[in-house]
N, C-alpha and C positions, 0 to 999 in steps of 0.2 A: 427750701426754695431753690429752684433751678431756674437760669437765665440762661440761654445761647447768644452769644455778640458777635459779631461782623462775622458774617458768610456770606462773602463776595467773590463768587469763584473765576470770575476776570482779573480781581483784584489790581482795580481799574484806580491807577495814580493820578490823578493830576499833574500834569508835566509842569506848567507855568507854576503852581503850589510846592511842587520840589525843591525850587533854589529854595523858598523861605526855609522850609524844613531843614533841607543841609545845613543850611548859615543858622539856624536856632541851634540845632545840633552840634554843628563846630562848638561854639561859643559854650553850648552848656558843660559841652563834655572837657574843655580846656580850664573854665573858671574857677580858679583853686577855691572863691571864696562863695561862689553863687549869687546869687540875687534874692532878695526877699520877696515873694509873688503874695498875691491875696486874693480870692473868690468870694463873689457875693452869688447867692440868691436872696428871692425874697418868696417867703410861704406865708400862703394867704389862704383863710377858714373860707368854703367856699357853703357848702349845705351838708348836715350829720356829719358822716365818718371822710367826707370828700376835700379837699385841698389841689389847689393849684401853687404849682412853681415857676418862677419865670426869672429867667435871664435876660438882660436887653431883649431882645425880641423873640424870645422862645419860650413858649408855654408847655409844662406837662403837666397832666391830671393825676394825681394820687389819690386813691380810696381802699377800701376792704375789700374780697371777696365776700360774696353773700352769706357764706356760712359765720364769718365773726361779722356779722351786721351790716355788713357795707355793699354799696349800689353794683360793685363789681366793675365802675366805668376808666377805673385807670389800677396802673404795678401797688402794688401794696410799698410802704415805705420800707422795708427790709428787701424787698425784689430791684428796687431805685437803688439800695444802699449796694448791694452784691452787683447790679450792675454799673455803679458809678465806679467800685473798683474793679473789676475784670474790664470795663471797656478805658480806662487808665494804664493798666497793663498792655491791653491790646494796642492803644498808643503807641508805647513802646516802642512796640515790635513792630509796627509799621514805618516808624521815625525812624530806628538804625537801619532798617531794610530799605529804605531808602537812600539814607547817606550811605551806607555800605554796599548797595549798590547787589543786595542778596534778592534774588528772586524767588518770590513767593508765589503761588497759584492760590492759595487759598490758607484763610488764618480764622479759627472758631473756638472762641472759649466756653466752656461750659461753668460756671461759678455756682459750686452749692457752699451752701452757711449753714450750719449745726450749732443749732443754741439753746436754752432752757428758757420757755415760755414763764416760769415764776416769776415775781418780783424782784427786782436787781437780777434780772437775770441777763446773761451778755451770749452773745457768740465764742463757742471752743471752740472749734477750728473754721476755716475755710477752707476749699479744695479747688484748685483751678485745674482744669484737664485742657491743654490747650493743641487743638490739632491741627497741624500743617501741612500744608499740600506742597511740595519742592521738590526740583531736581537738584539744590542745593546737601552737599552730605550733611551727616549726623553732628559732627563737631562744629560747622557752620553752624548750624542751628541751633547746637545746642550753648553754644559761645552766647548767642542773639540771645537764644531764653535768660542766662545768668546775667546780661547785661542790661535786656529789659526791666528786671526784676530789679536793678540796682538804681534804675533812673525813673522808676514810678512813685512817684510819691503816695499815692493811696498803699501799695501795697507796704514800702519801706515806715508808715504807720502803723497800718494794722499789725503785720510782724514784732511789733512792740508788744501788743496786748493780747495777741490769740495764737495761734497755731497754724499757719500757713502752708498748706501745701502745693506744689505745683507739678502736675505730672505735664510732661511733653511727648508729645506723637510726632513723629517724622511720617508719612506715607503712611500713617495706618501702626506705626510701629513706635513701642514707647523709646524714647529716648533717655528719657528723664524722670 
């Protein structure tokens, strides 16, 4: 499974949306002891291999591709799962890039998952390739990368159970 996340090459901020972000940001990155958060959805059988997910007001369709049985009309749930964490990471880096005040042009994760279709079978590793477009240098960025990675909680999870990789491109060039 391959997913690409946020390719917005205005990488277009909301200004009035900023102060919140900074001041979440202050706040998280000073609290010695954190806050307890909690997420809900709710998945609901819709017809055969299909499901809907919805959050207060936001619906997404999940189903198979046609070849394991399914209608084809939404991400398969492992494509949901590898992008619910690369676009968490991608969070990230757009939360300290803003309180830091790092200029970005452009931020695209690519997230593949390597797992054994058997029974009990799980994900060996993940691989994020995450590429940046910056006049920002290499140790800016690549400060942002180790920082993001420290304040995602999807990833600071999964890193418990699999294998994590995370490469970084500056302009085309790995960093990381």
């Amino acid at each position: 499974n391959s997913i690409n996340l946020i390719n917005n090459q205005c990488m277009r901020i909301l200004g009035e949306k900023a102060e919140i972000v900074k001041e979440q940001m202050k706040r998280r990155l000073t609290d010695k002891d954190g806050e307890i958060g909690a997420e809900r959805v709710d998945v609901t059988h819709v017809e055969h291999l299909m499901f809907t997910i919805r959050k207060k007001e936001h619906t997404l369709l999940v189903d198979e591709p046609e070849d394991r049985g399914g209608t084809n009309r939404g991400l398969n749930p492992l494509a949901y799962f590898l992008a619910g964490a690369a676009s968490c990471l991608g969070m990230q880096y757009i939360k300290l890039a803003i309180l830091k005040n790092i200029d970005l042009t452009s931020l695209t994760i690519t997230a593949r998952g390597h797992y054994n279709r058997k029974r009990e079978g799980a994900f060996s590793k993940i691989l994020y390739d995450v590429r940046i477009e910056s006049e920002e240098g290499s140790s800016t960025i690549a400060e942002l990368a180790e920082e993001a990675e420290e304040l995602c909680f999807a990833h600071n999870t999964l890193k418990k159970a699999v294998q994590l990789i995370t490469n970084v491109y500056l302009n085309g060039e790995k960093i990381k």
